[in-house]
KETORDREN-540955 format. One record per residue (C-alpha): x, y, z; residue in one letter. Coordinates in steps of 0.1 Angstrom, whole numbers, plus 2048, in hexadecimal, padded with zeros to 3 digits. Layout:
! KETORDREN-540955
XYZa/...
***
This chain:
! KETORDREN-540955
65D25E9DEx/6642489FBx/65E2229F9x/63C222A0Cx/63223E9F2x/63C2259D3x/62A2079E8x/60821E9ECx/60C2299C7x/6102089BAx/5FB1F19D3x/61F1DE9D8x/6281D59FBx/64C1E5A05x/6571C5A08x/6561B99E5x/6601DD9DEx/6841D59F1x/6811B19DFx/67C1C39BBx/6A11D29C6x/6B21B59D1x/6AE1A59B2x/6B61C799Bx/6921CE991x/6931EE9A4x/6AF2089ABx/6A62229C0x/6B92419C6x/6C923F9ECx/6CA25FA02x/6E3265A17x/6CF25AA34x/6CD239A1Ex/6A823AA1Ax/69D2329F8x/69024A9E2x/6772449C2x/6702539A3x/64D25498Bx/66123E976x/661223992x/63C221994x/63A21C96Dx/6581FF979x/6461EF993x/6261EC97Ex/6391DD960x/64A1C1979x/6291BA986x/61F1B595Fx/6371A395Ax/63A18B974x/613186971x/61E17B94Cx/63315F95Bx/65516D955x/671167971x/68418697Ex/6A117B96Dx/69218694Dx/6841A2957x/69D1B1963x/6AD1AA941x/6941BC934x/6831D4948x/6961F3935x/67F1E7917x/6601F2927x/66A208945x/662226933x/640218922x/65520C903x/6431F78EAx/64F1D18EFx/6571D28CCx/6751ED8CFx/6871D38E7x/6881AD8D1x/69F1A08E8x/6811A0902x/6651968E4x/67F1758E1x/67E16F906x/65717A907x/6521588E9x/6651448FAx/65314991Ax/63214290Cx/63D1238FAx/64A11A91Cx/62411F92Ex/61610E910x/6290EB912x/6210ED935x/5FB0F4931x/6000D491Ax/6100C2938x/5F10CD94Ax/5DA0C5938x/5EA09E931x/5E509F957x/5C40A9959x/5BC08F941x/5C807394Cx/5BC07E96Dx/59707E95Cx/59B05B953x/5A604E975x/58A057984x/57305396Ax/582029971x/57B034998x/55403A98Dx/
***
């Protein structure tokens, strides 16, 4: 399939698509007319990016990982990526905690401002 097919089959604008490439997420087969030419496979791929990225994870890890769930692996057959996915979340959850200092003392400015 050609890269409008994979951005109609995956709701992905061709765009990100060629971004997903550039930064090794994505490695379509090249004709020789140098159009780029997707598998099945990629939809699954496209999907788990999105997952992931929706998670919080940079590309830089996925693309680490991305073999691990490509082919609808369970996370748990790749613990390289189940060390990265923990350290990730511990990550997001000292920042909610950043957050959430903020928001307080935020609160009790302007409750002084009342």
């Amino acid at each position: 399939m050609r890269i409008g097919d994979l951005a109609a089959a995956t709701g992905v604008s061709r765009r990100l698509l060629r971004y997903y490439e550039e930064q090794g997420l994505l490695r379509p087969r090249r004709l020789p007319n140098g159009y780029r030419e997707y598998s099945a496979l990629d939809v699954t791929a496209v999907r788990h990016i999105r997952r992931l990225l929706a998670a919080g994870l940079p590309t830089a890890v996925i693309v680490r990982f991305l073999h691990c769930v490509r082919d609808d692996m369970p996370v748990a057959s790749c613990p390289e990526m189940v060390t990265d996915l923990r350290r990730e979340r511990e990550r997001i959850a000292g920042e909610i905690t950043r957050l959430e200092t903020s928001r307080h003392l935020l609160d009790a400015l302007l409750d002084d401002a009342d």
